[in-house]
C-alpha positions as CSV (number, residue, x, y, z in Angstrom):
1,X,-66.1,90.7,86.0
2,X,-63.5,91.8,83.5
3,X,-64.5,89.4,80.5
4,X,-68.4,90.6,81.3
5,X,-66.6,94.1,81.0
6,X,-65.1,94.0,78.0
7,X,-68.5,92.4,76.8
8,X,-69.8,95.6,77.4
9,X,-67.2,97.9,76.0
10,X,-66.5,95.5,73.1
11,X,-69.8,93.9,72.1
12,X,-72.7,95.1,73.4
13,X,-71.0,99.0,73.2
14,X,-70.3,98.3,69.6
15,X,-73.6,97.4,68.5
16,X,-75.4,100.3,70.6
17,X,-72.7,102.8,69.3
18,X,-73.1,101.5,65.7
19,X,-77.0,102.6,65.6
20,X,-76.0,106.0,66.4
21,X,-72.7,106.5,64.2
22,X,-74.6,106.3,60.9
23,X,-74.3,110.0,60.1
24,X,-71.9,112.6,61.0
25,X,-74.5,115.9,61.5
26,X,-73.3,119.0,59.9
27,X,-75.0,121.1,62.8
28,X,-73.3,124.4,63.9
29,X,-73.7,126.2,67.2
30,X,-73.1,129.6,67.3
31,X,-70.5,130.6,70.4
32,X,-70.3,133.5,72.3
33,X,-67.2,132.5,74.8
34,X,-67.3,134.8,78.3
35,X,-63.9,136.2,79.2
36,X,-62.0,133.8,77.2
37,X,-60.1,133.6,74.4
38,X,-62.8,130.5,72.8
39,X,-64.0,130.3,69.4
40,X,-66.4,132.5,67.4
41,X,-67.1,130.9,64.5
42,X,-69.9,128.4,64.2
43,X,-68.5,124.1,64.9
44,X,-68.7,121.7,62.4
45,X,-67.1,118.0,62.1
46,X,-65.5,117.9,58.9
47,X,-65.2,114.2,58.3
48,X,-61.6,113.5,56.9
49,X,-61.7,109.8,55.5
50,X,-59.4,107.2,56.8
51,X,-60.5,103.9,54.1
52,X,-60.4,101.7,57.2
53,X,-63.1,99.5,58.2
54,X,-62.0,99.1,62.0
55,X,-63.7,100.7,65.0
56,X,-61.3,103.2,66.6
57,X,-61.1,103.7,70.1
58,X,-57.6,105.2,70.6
59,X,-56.5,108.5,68.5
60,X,-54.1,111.4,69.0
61,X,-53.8,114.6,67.2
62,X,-49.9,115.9,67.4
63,X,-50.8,118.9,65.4
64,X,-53.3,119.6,62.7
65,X,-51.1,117.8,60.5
66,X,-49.7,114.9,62.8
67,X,-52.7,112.2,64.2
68,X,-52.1,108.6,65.2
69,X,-55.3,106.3,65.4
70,X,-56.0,103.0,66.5
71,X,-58.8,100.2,66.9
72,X,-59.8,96.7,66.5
73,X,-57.9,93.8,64.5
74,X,-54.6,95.6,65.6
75,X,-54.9,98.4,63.1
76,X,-52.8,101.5,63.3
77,X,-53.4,104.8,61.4
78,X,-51.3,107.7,60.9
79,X,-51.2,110.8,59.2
80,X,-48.8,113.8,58.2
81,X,-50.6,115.7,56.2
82,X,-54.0,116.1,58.2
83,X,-55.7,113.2,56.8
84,X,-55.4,113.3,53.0
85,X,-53.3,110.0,53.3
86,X,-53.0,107.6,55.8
87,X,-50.2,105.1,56.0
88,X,-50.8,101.5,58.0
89,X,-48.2,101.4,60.6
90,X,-50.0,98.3,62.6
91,X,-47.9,96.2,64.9
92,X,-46.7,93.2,63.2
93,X,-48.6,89.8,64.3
94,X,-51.4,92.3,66.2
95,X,-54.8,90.9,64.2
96,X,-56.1,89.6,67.2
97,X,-55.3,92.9,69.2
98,X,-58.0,95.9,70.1
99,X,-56.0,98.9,70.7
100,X,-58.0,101.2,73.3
101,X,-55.6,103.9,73.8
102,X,-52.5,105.2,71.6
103,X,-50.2,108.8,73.1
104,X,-48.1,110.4,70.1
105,X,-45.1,113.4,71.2
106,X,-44.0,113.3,67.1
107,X,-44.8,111.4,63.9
108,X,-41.9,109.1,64.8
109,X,-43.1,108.0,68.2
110,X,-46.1,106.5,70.1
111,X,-47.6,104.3,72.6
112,X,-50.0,101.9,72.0
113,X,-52.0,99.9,74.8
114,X,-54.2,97.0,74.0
115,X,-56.9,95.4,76.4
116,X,-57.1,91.4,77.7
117,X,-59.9,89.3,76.1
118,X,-59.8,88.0,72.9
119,X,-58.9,84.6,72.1
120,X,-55.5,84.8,70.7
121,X,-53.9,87.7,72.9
122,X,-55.1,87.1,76.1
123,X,-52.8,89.6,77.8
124,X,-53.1,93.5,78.0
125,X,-50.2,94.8,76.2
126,X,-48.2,98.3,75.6
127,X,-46.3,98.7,72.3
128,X,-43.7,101.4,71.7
129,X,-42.4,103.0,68.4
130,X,-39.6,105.4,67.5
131,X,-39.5,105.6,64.0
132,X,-43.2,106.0,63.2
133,X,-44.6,102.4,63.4
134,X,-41.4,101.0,61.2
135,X,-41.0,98.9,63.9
136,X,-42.7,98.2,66.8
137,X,-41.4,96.9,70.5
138,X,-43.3,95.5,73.3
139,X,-42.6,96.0,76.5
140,X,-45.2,95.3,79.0
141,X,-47.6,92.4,79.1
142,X,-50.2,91.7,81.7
143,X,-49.1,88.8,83.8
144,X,-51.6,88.2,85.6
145,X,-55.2,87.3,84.1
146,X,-57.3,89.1,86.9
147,X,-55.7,92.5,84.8
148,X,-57.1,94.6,83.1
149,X,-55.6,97.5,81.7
150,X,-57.8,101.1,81.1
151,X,-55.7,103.9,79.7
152,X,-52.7,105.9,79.7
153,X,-51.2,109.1,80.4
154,X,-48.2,111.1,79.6
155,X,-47.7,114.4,81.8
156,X,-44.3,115.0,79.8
157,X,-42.7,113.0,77.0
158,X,-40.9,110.6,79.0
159,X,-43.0,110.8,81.8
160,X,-46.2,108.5,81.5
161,X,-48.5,106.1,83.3
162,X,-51.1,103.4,82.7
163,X,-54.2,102.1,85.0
164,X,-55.6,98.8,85.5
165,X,-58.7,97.3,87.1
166,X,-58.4,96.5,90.8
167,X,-56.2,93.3,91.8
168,X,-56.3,92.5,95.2
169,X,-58.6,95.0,95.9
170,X,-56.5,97.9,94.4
171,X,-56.2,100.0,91.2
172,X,-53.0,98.9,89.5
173,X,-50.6,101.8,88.3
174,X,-47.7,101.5,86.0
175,X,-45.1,104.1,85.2
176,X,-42.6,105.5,82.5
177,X,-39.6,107.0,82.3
178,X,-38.4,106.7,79.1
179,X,-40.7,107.1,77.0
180,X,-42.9,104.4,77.0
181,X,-39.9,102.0,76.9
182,X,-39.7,100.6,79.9
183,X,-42.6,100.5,82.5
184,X,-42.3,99.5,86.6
185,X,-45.4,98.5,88.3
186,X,-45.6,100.8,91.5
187,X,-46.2,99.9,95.2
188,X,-50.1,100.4,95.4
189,X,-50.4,100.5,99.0
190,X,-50.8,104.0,98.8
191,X,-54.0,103.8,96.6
192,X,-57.2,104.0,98.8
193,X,-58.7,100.4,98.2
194,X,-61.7,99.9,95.6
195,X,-65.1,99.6,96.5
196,X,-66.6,96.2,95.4
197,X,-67.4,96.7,91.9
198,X,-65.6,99.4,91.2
199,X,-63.7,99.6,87.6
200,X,-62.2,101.7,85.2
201,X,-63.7,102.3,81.8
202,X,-61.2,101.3,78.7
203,X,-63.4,103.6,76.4
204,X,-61.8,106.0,74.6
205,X,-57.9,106.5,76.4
206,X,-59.2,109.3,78.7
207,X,-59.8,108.1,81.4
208,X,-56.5,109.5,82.9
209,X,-55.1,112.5,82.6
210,X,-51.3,113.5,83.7
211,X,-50.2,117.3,84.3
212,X,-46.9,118.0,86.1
213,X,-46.9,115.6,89.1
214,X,-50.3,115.3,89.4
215,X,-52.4,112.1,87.9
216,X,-55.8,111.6,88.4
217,X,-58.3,108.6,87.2
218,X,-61.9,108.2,86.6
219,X,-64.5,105.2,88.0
220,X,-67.4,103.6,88.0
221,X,-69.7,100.7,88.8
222,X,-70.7,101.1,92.2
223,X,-69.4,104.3,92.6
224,X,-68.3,107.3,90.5
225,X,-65.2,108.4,91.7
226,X,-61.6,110.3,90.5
227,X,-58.6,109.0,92.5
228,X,-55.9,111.7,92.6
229,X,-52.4,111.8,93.3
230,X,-50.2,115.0,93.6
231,X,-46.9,112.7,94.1
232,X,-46.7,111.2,90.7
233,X,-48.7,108.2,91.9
234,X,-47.1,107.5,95.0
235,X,-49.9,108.3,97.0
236,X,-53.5,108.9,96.8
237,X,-56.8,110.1,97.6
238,X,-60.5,109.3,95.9
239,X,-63.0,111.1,95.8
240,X,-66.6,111.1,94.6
241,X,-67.9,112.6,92.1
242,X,-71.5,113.5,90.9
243,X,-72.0,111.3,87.6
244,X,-74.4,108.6,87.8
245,X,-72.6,105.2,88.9
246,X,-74.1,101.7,87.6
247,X,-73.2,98.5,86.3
248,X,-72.4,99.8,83.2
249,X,-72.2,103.4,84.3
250,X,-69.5,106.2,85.7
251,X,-67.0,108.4,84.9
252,X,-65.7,107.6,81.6
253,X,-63.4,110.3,81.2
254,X,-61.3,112.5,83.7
255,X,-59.3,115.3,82.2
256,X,-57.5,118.4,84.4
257,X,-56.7,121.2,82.4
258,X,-54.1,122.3,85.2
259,X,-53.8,121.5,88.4
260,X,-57.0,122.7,89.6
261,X,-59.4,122.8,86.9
262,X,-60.7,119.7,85.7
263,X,-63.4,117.8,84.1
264,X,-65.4,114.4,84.5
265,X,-67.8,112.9,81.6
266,X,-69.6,109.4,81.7
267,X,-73.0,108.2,81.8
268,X,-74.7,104.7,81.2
269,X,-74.3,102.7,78.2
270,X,-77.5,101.2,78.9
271,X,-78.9,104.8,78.7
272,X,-77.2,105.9,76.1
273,X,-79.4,108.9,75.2
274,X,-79.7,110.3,79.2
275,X,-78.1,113.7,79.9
276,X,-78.6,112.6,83.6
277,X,-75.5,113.3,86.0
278,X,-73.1,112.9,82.7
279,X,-71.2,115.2,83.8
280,X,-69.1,117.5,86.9
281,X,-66.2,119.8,87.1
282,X,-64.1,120.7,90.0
283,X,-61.1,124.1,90.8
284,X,-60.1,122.8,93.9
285,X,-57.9,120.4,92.1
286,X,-60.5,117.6,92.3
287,X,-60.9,118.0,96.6
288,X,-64.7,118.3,95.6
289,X,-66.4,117.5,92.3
290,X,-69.5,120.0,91.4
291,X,-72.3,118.5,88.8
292,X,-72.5,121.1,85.5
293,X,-75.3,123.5,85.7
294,X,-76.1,121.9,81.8
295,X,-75.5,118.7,80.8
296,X,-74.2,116.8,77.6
297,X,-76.4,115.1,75.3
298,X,-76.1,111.6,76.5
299,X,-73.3,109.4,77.1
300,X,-69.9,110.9,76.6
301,X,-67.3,108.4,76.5
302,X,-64.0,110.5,76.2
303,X,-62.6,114.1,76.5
304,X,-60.4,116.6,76.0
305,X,-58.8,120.1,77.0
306,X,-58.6,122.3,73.9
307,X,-55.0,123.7,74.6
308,X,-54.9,126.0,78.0
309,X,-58.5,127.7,76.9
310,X,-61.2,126.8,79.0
311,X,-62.9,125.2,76.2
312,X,-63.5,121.2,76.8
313,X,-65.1,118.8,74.2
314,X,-66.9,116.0,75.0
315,X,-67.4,112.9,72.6
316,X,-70.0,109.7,72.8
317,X,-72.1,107.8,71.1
318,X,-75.2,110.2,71.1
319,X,-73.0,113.3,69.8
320,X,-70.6,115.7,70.9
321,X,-70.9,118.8,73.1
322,X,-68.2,121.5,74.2
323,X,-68.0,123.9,77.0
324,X,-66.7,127.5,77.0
325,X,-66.1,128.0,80.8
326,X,-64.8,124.9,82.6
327,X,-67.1,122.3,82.4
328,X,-69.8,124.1,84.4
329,X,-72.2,123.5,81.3
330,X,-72.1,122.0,78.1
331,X,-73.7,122.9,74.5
332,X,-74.1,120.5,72.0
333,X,-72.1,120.3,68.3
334,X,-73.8,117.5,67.1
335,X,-75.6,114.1,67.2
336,X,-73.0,112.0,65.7
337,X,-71.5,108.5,66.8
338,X,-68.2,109.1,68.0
339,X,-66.3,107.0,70.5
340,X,-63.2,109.4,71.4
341,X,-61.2,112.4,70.6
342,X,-58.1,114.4,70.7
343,X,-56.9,118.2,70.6
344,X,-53.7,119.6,69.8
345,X,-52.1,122.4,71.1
346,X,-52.7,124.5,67.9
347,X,-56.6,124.0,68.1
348,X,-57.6,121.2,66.1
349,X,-59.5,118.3,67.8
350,X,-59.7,114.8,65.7
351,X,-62.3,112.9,66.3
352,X,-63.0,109.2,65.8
353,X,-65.8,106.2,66.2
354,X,-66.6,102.7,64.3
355,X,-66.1,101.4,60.7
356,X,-63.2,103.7,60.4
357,X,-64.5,106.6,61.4
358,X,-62.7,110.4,61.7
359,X,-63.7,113.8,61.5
360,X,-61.7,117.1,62.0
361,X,-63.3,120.3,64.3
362,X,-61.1,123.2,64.1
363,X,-61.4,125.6,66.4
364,X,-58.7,128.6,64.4
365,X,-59.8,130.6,62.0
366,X,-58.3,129.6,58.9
367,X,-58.3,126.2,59.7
């Protein structure tokens, strides 16, 4: 199951996504935001050129200024200067490595987490760095060849977890506190068990979120669902959600603003263009999951929170779309190939897909 997964995310994905990240639309939608502070002017990607060929599936936008990126052949991207240049800061000995997810607090440190599957790195991995990507340590490794890791999560700068496929019939959750330094796998016996082919998608580093206490993850296969735990992952409960489940469908992103308000994107890859149940929102802090009144465009493989507005952004291969009032309906940007995204707290969102692939949306005026 997890080497046909990563099949899917790593091949057959790739090719699908490819056809659609040709062009990076210049269209604008024109917002009028209800009772909250959101943007006024019109949304455009402005594409900020990284001179990498790699497909990136892991970014993270510190500031307008500060963004980390990372993909395929072990490649990691960073920038202080909002994109004019990019250093290489790539893990020594990582060419066989595809980096899925990457969390940045600074220009000086990050976490980097890699998936199982290729020929010469067969374990999932997490990398650490203190002195922006001078050096590099490594401190977890999967063990265990039925894992599969799917993303990470850092509620405070120390404080971070990571989730992996079911083993043994459960989720498998790793935590942080220090950092990213040093990680302890935790006593699952308090995560409901997973459904028979149920997974988590290792798409775009969003498929976990982290605020306060509270983590929450997104599924799919048989079932869509977002397991949440108000105890820092000691215990658990699951429930479903609305987006369409499949083979190669689910929730590929689950994102809480707070502890109440939070989102759930996904789709099928094998439908990439289907706005069908792609997408749900709940404020009961995810005790029931309510479909959006409008749906994104499509697929959407990641997503973000834009600060503590009520504005979300969804990213896939088919376009991007945000949302002015919770998630309760969606409006498109454009019809661009992007694979996922990141927002900072001073209102830029970075954006990134394949062949080295990044565009800005700002979201301040004089941005």
């Amino acid at each position: 199951m997890r080497r046909h997964r990563l099949s899917i995310h790593a091949t057959r994905a790739a090719a699908l996504l490819g056809a659609a990240a040709c062009v990076v639309a210049a269209a604008s939608v024109p917002l009028a935001a209800p009772a909250v502070a959101a943007p006024t002017l019109p949304l455009t990607w402005v594409p900020v050129p990284t001179g990498s060929p790699e497909d990136f599936r892991g970014v993270d936008a510190v500031s307008r200024d500060v963004v980390w990126v990372a993909g395929t052949h072990g490649q990691v991207l960073r920038t202080v200067n909002a994109g004019r240049t990019w250093d290489n800061v790539s893990p020594p000995g990582a060419d066989a490595v595809y980096f899925r997810d990457i969390e940045a607090t600074s220009s000086r440190h990050a976490v980097l987490m890699s998936v199982s599957g290729s020929e010469t790195q067969a374990a999932g991995r997490v990398w650490v760095t203190d002195d922006g990507g001078a050096t590099w340590a490594s401190p977890l490794a999967t063990t265990d060849p039925r894992s599969f890791f799917d993303c990470l999560a850092f509620a405070l700068p120390n404080r971070g977890y990571l989730v992996g496929d079911p083993v043994d019939g459960r989720f498998e959750f790793y935590v942080t506190g220090d950092a990213g330094h040093h990680w302890t796998k935790a006593d699952t016996s308090g995560v409901p068990p997973a459904v028979d082919g149920e997974f988590g998608f290792a798409a775009g580093g969003t498929c976990m979120s982290a605020v306060g206490s509270t983590v929450s993850f997104g599924t799919g296969g048989t079932v869509s669902r977002v397991f949440r735990s108000v105890d820092a992952g000691r215990t658990w409960v699951a429930q479903p959600t609305p987006v369409v489940p499949g083979p190669s469908a689910g929730v590929f992103a689950a994102q809480f603003r707070d502890e109440r308000n939070g989102i759930a994107v996904g789709g099928d890859i094998d439908a990439l263009g289907s706005p069908a149940h792609t997408a749900a929102y709940t404020d009961n802090g995810g005790q029931t999951w309510q479909e959006s009144r409008s749906m994104p465009g499509g697929l959407r493989t990641a997503a973000a929170w834009v600060s503590v507005l009520r504005v979300a952004i969804a990213v896939g291969p088919t376009g991007s779309d945000i949302s002015l009032d919770a998630g309760r309906s969606w409006r498109q940007i454009d019809t661009g190939g992007w694979t996922t995204l990141s927002c900072a707290p001073d209102l830029a969102c970075y954006g990134v897909g394949l062949a080295g692939k990044a565009s800005r949306l700002s979201l301040a005026l004089g941005s």
